[in-house]
TIROSE-712046 format. One record per residue: x, y, z of N, C-alpha, C in turn; chain; residue number from 1. Coordinates in steps of 0.2 Angstrom, whole numbers. Example, Ala and Ser with C-alpha at 12.3 -4.5 7.8 and 13.67 -1.06 7.14 Angstrom:
BEGIN
<tifi <66 -28 39> <62 -22 39> <66 -16 39> 'A' 1> <tifi <64 -11 35> <68 -5 36> <64 0 39> 'A' 2> 
//
This chain:
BEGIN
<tifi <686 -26 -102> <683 -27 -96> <675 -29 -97> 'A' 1> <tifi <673 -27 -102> <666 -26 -104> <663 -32 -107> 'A' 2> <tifi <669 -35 -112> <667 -40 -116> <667 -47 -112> 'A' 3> <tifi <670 -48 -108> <670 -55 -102> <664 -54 -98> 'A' 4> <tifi <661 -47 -97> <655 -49 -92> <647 -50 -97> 'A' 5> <tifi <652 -47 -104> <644 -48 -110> <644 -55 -114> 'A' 6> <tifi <651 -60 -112> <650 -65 -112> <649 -72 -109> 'A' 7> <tifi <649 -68 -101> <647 -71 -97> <639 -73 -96> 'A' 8> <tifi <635 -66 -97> <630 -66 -100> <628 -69 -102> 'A' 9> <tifi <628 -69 -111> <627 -73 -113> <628 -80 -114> 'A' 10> <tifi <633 -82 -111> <635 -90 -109> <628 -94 -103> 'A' 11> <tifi <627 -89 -100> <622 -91 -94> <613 -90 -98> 'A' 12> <tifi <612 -86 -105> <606 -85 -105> <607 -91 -111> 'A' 13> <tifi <610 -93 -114> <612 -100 -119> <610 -107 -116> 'A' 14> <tifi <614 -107 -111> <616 -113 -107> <608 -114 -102> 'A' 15> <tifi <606 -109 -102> <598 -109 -98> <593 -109 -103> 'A' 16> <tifi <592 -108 -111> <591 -108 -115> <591 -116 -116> 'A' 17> <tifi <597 -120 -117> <596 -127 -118> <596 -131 -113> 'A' 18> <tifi <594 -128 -108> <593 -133 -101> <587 -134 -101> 'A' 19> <tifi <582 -126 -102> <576 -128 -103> <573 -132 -109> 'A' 20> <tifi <577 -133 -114> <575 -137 -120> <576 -142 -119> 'A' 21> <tifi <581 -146 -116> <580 -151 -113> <576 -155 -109> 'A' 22> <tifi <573 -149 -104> <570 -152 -98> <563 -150 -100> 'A' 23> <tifi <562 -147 -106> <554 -146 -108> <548 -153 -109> 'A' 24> <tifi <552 -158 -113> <548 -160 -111> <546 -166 -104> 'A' 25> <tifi <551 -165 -100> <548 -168 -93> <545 -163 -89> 'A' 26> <tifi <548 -157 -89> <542 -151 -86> <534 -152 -89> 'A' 27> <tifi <535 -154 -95> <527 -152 -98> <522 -159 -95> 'A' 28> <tifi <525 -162 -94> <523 -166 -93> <521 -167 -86> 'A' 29> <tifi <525 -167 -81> <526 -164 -75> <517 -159 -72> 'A' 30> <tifi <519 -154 -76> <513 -148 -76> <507 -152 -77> 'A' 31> <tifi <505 -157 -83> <500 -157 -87> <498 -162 -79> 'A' 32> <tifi <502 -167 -78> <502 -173 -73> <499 -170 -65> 'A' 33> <tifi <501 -163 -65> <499 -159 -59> <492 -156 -59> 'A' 34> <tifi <492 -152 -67> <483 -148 -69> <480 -155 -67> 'A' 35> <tifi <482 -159 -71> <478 -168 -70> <473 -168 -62> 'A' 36> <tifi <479 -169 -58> <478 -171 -50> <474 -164 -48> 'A' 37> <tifi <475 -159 -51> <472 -153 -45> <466 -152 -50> 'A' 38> <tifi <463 -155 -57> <457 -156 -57> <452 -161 -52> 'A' 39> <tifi <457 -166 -51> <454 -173 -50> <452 -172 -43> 'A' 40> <tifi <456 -169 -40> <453 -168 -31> <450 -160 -29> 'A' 41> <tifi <450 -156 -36> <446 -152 -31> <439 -153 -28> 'A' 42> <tifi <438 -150 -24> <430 -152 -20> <424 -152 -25> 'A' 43> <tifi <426 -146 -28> <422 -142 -32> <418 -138 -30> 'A' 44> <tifi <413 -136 -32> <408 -127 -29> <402 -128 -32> 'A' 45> <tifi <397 -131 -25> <390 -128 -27> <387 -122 -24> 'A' 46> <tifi <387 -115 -28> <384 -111 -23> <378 -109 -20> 'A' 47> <tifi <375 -114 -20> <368 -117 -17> <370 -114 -10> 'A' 48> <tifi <367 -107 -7> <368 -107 -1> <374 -103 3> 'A' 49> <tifi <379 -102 -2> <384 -101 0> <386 -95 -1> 'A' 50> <tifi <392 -93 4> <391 -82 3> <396 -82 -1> 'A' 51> <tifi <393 -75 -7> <400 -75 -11> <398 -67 -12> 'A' 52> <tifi <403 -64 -14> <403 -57 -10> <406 -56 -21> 'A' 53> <tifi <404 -50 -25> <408 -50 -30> <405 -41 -31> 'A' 54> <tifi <414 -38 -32> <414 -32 -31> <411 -30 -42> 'A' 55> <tifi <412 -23 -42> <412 -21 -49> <403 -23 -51> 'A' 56> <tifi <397 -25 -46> <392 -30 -47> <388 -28 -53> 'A' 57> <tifi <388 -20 -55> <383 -16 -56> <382 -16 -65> 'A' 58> <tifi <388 -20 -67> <388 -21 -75> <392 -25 -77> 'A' 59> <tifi <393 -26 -81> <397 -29 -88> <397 -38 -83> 'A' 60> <tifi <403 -39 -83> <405 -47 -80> <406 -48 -74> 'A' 61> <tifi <404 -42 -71> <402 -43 -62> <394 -45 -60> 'A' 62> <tifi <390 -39 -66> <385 -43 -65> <381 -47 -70> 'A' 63> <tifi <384 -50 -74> <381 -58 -76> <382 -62 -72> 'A' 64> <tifi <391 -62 -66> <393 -66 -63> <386 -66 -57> 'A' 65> <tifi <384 -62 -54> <379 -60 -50> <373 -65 -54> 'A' 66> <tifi <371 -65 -59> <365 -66 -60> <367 -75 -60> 'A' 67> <tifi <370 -75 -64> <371 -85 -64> <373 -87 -57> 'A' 68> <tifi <375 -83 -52> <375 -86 -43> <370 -86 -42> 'A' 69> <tifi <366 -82 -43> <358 -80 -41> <355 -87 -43> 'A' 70> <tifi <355 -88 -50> <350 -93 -51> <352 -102 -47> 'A' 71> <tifi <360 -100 -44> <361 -106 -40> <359 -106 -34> 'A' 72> <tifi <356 -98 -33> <353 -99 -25> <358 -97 -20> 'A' 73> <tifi <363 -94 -23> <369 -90 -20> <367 -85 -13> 'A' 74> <tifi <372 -85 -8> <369 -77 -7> <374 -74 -7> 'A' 75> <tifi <369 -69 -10> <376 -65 -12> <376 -57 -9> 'A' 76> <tifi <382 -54 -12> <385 -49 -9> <386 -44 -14> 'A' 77> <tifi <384 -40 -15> <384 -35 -22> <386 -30 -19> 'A' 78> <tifi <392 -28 -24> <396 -22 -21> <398 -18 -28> 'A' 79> <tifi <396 -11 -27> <396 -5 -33> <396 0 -31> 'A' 80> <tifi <399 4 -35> <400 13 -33> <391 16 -36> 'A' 81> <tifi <387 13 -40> <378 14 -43> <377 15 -40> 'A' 82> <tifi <373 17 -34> <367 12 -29> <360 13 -32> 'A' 83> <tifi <359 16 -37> <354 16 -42> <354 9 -46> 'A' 84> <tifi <359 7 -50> <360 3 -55> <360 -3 -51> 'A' 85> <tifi <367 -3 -45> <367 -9 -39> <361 -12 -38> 'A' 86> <tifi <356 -7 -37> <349 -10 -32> <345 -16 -38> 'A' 87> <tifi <346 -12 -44> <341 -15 -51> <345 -24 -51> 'A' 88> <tifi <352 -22 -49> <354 -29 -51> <353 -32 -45> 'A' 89> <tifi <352 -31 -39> <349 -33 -32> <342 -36 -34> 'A' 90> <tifi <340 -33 -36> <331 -34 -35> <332 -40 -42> 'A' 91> <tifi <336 -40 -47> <333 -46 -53> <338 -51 -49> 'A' 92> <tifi <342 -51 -45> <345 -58 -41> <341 -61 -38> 'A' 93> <tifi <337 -57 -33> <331 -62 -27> <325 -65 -34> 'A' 94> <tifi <324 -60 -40> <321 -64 -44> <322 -72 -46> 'A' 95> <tifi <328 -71 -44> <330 -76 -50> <333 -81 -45> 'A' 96> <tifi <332 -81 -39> <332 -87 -33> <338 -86 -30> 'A' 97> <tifi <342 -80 -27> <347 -81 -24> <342 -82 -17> 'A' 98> <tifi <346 -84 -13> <344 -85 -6> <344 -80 -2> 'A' 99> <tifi <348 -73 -5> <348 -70 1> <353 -64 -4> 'A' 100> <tifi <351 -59 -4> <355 -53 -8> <354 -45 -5> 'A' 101> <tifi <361 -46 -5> <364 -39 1> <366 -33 -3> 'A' 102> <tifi <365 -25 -5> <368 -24 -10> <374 -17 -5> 'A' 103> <tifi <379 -16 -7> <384 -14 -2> <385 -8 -8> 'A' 104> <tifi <387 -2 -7> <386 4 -11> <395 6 -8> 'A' 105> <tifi <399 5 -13> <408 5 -11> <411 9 -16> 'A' 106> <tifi <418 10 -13> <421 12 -18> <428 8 -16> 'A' 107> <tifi <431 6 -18> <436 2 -17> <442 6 -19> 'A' 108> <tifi <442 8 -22> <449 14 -17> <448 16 -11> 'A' 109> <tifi <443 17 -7> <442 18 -3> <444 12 5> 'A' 110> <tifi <452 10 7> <448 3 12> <444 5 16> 'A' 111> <tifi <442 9 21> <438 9 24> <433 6 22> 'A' 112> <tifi <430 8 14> <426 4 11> <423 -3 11> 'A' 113> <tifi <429 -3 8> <432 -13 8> <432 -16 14> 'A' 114> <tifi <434 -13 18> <435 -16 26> <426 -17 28> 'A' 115> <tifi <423 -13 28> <416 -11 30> <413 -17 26> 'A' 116> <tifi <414 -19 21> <408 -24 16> <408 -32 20> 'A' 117> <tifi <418 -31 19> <420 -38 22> <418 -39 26> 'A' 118> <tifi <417 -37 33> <419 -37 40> <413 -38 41> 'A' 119> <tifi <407 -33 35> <400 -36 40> <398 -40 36> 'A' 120> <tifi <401 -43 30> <396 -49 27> <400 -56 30> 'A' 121> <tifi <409 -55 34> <411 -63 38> <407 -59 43> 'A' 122> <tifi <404 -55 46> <403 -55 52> <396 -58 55> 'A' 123> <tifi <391 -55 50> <385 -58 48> <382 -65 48> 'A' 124> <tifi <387 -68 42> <387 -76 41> <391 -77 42> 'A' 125> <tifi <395 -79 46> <401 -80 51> <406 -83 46> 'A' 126> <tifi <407 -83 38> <412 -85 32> <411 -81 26> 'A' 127> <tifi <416 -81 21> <416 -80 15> <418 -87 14> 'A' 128> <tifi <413 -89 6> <416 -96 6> <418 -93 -2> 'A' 129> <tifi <416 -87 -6> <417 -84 -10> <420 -78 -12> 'A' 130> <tifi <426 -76 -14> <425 -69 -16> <427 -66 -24> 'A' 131> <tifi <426 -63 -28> <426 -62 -33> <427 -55 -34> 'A' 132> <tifi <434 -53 -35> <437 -48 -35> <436 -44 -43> 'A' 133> <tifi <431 -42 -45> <431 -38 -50> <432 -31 -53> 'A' 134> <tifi <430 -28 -49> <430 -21 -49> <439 -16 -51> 'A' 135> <tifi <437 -15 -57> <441 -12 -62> <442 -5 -67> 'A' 136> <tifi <444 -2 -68> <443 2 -72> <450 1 -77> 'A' 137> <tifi <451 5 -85> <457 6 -87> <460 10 -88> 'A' 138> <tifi <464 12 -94> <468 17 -96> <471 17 -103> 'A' 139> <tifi <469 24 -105> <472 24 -110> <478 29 -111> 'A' 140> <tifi <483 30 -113> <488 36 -112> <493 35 -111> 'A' 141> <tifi <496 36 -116> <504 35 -119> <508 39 -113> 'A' 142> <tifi <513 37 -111> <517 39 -104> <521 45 -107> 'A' 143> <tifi <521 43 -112> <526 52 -114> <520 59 -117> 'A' 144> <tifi <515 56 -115> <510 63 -114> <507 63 -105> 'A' 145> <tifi <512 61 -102> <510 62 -95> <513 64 -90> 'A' 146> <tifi <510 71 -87> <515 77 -83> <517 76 -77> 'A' 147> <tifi <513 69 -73> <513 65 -66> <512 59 -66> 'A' 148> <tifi <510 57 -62> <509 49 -59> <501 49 -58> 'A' 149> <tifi <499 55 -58> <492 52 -54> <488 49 -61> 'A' 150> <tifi <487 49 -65> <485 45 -70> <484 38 -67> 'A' 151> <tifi <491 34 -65> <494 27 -66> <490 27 -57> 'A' 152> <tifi <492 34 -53> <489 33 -46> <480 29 -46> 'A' 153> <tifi <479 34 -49> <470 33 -51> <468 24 -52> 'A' 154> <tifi <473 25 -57> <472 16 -59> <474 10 -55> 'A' 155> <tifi <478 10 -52> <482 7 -48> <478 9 -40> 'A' 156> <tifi <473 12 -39> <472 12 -33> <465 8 -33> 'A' 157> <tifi <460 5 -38> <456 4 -42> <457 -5 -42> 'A' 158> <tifi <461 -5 -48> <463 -13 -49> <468 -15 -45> 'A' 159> <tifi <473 -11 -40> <477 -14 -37> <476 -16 -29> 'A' 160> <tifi <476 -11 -25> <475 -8 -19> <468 -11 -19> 'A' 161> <tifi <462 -11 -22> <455 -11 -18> <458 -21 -21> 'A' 162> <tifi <458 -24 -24> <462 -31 -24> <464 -31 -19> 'A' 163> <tifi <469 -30 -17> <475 -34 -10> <470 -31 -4> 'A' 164> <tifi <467 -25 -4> <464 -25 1> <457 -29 4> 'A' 165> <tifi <450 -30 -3> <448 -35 -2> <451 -41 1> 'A' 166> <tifi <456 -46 -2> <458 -51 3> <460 -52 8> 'A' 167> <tifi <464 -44 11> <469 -45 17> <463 -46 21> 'A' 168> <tifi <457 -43 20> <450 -41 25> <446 -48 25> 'A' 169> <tifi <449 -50 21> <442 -58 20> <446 -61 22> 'A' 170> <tifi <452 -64 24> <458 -68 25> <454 -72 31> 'A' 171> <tifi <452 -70 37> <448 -71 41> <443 -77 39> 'A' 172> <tifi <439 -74 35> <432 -75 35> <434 -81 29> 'A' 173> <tifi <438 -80 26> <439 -85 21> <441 -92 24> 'A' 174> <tifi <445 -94 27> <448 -97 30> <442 -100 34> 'A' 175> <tifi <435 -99 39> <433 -103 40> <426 -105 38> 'A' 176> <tifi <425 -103 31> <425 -108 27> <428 -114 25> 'A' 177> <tifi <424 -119 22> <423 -125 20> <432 -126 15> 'A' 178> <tifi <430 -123 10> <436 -120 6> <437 -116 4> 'A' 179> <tifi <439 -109 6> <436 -102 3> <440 -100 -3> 'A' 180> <tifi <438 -97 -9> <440 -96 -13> <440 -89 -15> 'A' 181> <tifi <445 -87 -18> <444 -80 -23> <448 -80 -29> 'A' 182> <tifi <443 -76 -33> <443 -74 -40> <446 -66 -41> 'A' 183> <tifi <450 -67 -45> <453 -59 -46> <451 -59 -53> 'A' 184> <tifi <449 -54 -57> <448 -53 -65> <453 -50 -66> 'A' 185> <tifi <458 -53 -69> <463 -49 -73> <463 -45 -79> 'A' 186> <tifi <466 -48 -84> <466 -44 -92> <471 -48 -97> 'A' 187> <tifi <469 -49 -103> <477 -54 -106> <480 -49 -106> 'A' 188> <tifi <479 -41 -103> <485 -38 -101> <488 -37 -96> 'A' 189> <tifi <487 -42 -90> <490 -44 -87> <496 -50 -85> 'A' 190> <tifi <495 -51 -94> <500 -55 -96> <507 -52 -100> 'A' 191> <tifi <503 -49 -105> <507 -47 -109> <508 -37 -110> 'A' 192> <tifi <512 -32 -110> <511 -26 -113> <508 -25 -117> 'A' 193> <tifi <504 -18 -116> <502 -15 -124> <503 -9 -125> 'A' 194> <tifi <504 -5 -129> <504 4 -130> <498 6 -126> 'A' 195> <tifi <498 11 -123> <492 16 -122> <488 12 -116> 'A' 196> <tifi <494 8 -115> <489 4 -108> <494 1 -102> 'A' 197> <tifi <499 7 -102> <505 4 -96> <504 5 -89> 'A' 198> <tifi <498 10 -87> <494 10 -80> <492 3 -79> 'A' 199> <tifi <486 2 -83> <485 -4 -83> <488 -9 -82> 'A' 200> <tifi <492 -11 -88> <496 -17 -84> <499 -17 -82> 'A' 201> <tifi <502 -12 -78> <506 -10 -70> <503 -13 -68> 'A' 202> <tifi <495 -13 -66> <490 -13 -60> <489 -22 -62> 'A' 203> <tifi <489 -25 -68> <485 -30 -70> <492 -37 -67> 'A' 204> <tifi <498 -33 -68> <502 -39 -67> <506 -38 -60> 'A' 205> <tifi <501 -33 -56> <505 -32 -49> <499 -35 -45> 'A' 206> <tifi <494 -38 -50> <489 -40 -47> <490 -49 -45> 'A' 207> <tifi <493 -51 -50> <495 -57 -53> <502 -58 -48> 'A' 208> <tifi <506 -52 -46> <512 -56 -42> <509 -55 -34> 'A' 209> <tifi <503 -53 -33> <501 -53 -27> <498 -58 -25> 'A' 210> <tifi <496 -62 -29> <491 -67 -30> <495 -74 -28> 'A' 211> <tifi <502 -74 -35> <506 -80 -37> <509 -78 -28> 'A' 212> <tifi <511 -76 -24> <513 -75 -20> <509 -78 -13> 'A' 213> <tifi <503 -75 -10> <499 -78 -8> <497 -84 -8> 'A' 214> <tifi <497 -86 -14> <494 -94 -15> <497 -98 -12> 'A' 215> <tifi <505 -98 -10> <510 -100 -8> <509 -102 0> 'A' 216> <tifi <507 -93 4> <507 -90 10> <501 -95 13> 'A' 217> <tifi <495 -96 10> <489 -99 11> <486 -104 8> 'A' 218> <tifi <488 -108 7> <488 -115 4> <482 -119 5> 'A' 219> <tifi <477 -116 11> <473 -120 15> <467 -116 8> 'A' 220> <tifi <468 -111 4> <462 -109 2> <463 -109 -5> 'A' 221> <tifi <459 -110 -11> <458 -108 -19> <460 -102 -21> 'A' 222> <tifi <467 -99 -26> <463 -93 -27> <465 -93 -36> 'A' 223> <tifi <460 -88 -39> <462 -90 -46> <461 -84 -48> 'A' 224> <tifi <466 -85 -55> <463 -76 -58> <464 -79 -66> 'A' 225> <tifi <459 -74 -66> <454 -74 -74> <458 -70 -80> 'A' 226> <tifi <460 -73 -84> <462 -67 -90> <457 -65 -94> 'A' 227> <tifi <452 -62 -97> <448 -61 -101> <452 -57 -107> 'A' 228> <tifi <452 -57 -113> <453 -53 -119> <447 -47 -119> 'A' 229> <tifi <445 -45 -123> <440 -39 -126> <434 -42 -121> 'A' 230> <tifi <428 -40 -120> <421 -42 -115> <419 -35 -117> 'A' 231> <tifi <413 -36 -120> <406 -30 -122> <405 -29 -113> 'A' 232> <tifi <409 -24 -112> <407 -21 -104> <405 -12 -107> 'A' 233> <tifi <406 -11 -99> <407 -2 -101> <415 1 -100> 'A' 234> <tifi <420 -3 -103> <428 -3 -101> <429 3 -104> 'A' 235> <tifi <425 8 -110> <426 14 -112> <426 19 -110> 'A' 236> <tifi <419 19 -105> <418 22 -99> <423 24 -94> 'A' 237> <tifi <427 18 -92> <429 18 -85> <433 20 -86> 'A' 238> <tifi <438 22 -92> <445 22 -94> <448 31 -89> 'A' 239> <tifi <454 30 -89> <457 35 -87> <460 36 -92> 'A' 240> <tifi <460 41 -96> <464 46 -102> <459 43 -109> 'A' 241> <tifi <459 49 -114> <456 47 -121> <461 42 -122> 'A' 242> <tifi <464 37 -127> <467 34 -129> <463 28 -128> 'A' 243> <tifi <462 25 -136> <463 18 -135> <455 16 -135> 'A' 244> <tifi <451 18 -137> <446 17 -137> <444 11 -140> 'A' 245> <tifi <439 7 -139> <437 0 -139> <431 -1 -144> 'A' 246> <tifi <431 -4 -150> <423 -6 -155> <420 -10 -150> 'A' 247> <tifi <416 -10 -146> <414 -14 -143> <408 -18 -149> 'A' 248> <tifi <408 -14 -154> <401 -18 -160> <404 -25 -163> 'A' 249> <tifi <409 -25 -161> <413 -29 -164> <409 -35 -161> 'A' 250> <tifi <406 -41 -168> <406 -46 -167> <407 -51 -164> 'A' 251> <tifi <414 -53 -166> <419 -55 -162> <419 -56 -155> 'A' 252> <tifi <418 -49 -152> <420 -48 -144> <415 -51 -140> 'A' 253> <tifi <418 -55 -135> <415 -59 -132> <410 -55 -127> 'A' 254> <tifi <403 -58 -124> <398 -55 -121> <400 -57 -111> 'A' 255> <tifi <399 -54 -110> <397 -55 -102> <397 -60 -101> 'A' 256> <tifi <390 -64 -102> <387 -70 -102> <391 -74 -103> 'A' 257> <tifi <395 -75 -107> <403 -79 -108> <406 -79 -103> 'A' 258> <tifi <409 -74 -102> <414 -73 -98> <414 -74 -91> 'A' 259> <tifi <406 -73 -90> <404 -76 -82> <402 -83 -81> 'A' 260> <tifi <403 -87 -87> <402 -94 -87> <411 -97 -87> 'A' 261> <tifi <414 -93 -91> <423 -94 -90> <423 -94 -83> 'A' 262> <tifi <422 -88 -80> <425 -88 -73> <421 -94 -67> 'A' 263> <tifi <415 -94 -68> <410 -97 -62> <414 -105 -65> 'A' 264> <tifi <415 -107 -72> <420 -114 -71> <427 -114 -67> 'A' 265> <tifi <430 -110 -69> <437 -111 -65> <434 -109 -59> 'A' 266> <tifi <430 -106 -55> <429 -109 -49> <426 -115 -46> 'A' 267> <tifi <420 -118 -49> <421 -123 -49> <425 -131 -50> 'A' 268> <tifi <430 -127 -55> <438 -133 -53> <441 -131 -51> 'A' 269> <tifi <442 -125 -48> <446 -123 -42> <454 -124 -46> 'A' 270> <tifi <453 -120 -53> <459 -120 -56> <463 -112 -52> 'A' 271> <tifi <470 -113 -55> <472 -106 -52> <473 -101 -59> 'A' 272> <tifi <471 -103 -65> <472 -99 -69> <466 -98 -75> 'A' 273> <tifi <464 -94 -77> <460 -94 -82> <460 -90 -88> 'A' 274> <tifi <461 -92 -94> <464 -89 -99> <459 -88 -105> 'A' 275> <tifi <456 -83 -107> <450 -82 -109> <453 -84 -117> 'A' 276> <tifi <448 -87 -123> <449 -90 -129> <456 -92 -132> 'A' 277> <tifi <457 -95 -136> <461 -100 -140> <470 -95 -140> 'A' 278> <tifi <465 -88 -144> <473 -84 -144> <477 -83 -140> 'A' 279> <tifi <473 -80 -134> <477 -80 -126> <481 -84 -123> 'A' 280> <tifi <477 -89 -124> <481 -96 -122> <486 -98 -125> 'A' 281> <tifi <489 -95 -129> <492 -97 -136> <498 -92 -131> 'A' 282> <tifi <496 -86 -132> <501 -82 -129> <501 -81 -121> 'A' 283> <tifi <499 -87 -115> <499 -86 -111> <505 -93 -109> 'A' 284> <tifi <505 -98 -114> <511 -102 -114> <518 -99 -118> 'A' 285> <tifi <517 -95 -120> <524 -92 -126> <528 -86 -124> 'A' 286> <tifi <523 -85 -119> <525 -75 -119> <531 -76 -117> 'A' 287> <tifi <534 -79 -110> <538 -77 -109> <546 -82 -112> 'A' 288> <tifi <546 -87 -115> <547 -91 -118> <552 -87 -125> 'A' 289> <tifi <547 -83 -128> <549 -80 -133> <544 -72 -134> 'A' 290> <tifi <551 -69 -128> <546 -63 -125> <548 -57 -132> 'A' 291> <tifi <552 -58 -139> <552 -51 -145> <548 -56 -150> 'A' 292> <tifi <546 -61 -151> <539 -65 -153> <534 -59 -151> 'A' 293> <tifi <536 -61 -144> <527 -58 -141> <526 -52 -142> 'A' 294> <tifi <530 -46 -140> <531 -42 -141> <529 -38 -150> 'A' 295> <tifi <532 -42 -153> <529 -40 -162> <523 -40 -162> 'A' 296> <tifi <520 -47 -159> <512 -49 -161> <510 -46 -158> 'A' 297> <tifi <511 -42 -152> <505 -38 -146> <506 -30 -153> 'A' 298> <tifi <512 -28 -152> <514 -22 -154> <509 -21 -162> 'A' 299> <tifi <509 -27 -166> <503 -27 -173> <499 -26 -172> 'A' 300> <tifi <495 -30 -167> <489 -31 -165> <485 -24 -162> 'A' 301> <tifi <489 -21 -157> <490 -14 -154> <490 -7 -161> 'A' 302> <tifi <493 -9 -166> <493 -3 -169> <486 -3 -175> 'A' 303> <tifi <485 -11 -176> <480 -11 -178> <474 -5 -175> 'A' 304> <tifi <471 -9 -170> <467 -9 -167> <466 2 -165> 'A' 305> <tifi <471 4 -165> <473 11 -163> <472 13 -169> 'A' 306> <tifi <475 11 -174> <472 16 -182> <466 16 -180> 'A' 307> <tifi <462 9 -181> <453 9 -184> <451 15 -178> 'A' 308> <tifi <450 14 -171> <449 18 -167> <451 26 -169> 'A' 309> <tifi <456 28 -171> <458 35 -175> <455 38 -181> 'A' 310> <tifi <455 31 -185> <449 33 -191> <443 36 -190> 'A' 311> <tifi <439 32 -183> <433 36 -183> <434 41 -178> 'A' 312> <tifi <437 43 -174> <437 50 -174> <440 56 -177> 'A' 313> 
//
């Protein structure tokens, strides 16, 4: 009985296997012909003047992204759990030519919180024409040293929940804008698994199917989400559980300042994906294609990166 439905299977993952081989390359084509068109008409984004609300403001790639709208004369909306550290990156925005800067003192697990920023920054200026969903923490910790869920709660209340909840509250305000947009920051582990960070990409890739889904629902608006690798932020800090600790000395790792020039372009093409350096991208076309490939690579890459971290403690 067993053997006819495990050949079944298999005849079905074969046959869709060389279906998609066949029609790879008119799909690629297809795709490339589409990126084409949806570079070529978007409006584009000068935020000369225009409200863009970006939670996370108070550090790492919330606030670079803050300082490069500033010097476009943005006005902007800074929202952080600091309101010490929030106010510093407030007062170097007006330096730096926003037109008008707000600083909002949040916590985004909290909606009430969320509800309150949105509600008076569409209410005030009668649109969001930007939102920039940052605010994130991670996780480190192996699932088989965890006694509950609240671990995965913590985190997923954070990157997932203050997400869908910024948008459902801006939906409004977006819409009567010009053409309203939003930015979600993800993770290339919102693409792919890693060890010691399954909270996270819980949160990273239910952030992505909430997004691929709405885009759908609201078609009249831009939304895009950012995959960034490694970024010298305070991702050490934020983490929920010892595990997994990050070299930030690493030369390598990309700066803020990067990453907030990655993101402010895909907004301005109003792409719907952004996939942070060469290797990403490499694995954001492959992953699912050749998902025990991907899998090896992340898994070396993962245990590397765990030993160094173990050796120095």
């Amino acid at each position: 009985m067993g053997f006819p439905i495990r050949l079944k299977a298999l005849l079905h993952r074969c046959l869709a296997s060389l279906l998609f081989a066949l029609a790879f390359p008119f799909l690629s084509i297809t795709e490339t012909g589409l990126a084409i068109h949806e570079a070529l008409t978007s409006p584009g984004f000068n935020p000369k003047d225009e409200v863009c609300i970006v939670t996370g403001a108070s550090s790492g790639i919330g606030e670079a992204i803050a300082y490069k709208l500033a010097a476009k004369q943005a006005k902007l909306v800074l929202v952080a759990r600091r309101k010490d550290v929030l106010e510093k990156v407030g007062a170097k925005c007006r330096s730096l030519g926003a037109s008008d800067v707000r600083c909002h003192v949040a916590d985004v697990t909290n909606e009430d919180d969320v509800k309150q920023f949105v509600v008076e920054t569409g209410s005030h200026f009668g649109k969001i024409d930007l939102l920039i969903l940052n605010a994130g923490i991670s996780f480190g910790l192996y699932a088989r040293d965890c006694t509950s869920i609240e671990p995965y709660t913590q985190v997923m209340a954070t990157n997932q929940n203050g997400f869908v909840a910024g948008i459902i509250h801006a939906l409004p305000y977006l819409k009567k804008a010009h053409k309203g947009r939003v930015v979600g920051v993800s993770s290339l582990l919102g693409l792919v698994g890693g060890p010691t960070r399954t909270g996270y990409c819980a949160s990273k890739f239910a952030m992505k199917g909430f997004l691929d889904a709405i885009r759908l629902e609201e078609p009249s608006l831009f939304f895009t989400m950012v995959y960034p690798g490694v970024v010298k932020t305070e991702i050490n800090r934020t983490r929920v559980g010892p595990k997994g600790d990050l070299d930030l000395n690493d030369p390598n790792i990309m700066m803020p300042d990067e990453a907030a020039d990655l993101v402010l372009d895909a907004v301005e093409r109003g792409t719907r994906d952004q996939v942070f350096t060469f290797q990403g991208n490499f694995m954001y076309f492959f992953k699912d294609v050749f998902p025990r490939v991907r899998d090896m690579l992340v898994a070396a890459k993962a245990r590397k990166m765990i030993k160094a971290t173990e050796k120095k403690e």
